[in-house]
N, C-alpha and C positions, 0 to 999 in steps of 0.2 A: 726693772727687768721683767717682761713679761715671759711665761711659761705657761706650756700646757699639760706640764707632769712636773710633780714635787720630787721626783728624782732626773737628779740634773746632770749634763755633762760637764765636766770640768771644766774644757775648754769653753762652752755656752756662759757659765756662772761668773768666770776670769773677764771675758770679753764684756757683758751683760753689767756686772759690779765693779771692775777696778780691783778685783779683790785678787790675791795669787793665791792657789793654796799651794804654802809647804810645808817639809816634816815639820817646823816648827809652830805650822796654824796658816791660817790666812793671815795675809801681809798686804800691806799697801804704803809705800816708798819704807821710809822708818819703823812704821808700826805691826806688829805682828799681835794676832790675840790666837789663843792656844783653842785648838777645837777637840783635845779627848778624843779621838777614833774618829769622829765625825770629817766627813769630805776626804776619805782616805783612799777612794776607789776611782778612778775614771770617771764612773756615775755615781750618787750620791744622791740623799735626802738633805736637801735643803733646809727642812724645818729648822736641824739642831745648830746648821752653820748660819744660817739667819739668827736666831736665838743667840748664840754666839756676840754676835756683832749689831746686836739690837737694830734688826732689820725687822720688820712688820710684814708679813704677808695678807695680803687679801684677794680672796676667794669670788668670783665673775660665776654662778653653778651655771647659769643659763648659756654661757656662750664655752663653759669648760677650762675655764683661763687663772692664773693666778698672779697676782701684781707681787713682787720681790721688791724690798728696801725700797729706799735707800739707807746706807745705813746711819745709826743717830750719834758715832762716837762715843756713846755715853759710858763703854766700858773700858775705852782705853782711850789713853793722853798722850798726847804728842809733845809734851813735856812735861815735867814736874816744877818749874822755878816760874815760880809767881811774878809778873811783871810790877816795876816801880808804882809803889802804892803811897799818896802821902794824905796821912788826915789830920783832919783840925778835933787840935788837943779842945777839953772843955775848958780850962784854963784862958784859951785864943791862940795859944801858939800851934803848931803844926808838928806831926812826929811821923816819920818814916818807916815804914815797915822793913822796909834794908838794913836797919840798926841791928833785924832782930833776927839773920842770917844765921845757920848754923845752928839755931835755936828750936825749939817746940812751941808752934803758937796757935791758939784759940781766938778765932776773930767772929767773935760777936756784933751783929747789928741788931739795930729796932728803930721803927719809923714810928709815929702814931696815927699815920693812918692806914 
């Protein structure tokens, strides 16, 4: 999304992002992330609702302009349930992570290189 002021119109930010804002945050289909006061007006500072939604702003000073997101997902999940994972036991046999449903698990790797 391109802008030429860091305080944005709602409807501009919705159209521009994909993003809705409502009382409960910005949302998009399933996903809601909670934005604290921020994006609570018609118009709005962008900074803290990009920051939010690990959106990247960069700055154009010569032509006046400012590039918005996209955003990187990286603070909310579209699920929590880990998809079928199966590895090879050091033994040789093979063991599922499915077994270990319901449970607390620590999944450590290491490569050598």
């Amino acid at each position: 999304m391109i802008v030429s002021d860091l305080s944005v119109d709602r409807v501009q930010f919705e159209q521009g992002s994909g993003w809705t804002i409502k009382p409960a945050g910005a949302c998009r289909g399933d996903i809601c992330v909670p934005l604290r006061g921020a994006g609570a007006g018609e118009r709005f500072d962008v900074r803290p609702v990009a920051r939010a939604l690990g959106m990247a702003i960069a700055e154009d000073a010569a032509s006046g302009l400012w590039a918005v997101g996209p955003h990187t997902g990286g603070r909310a999940l579209a699920s929590a349930d880990l998809p079928p994972i199966t590895l090879p036991e050091w033994r040789g046999g093979t063991f599922s992570l499915d077994s270990l449903r319901g449970t607390k698990v620590l999944l450590l790797s290491w490569a050598s290189w």
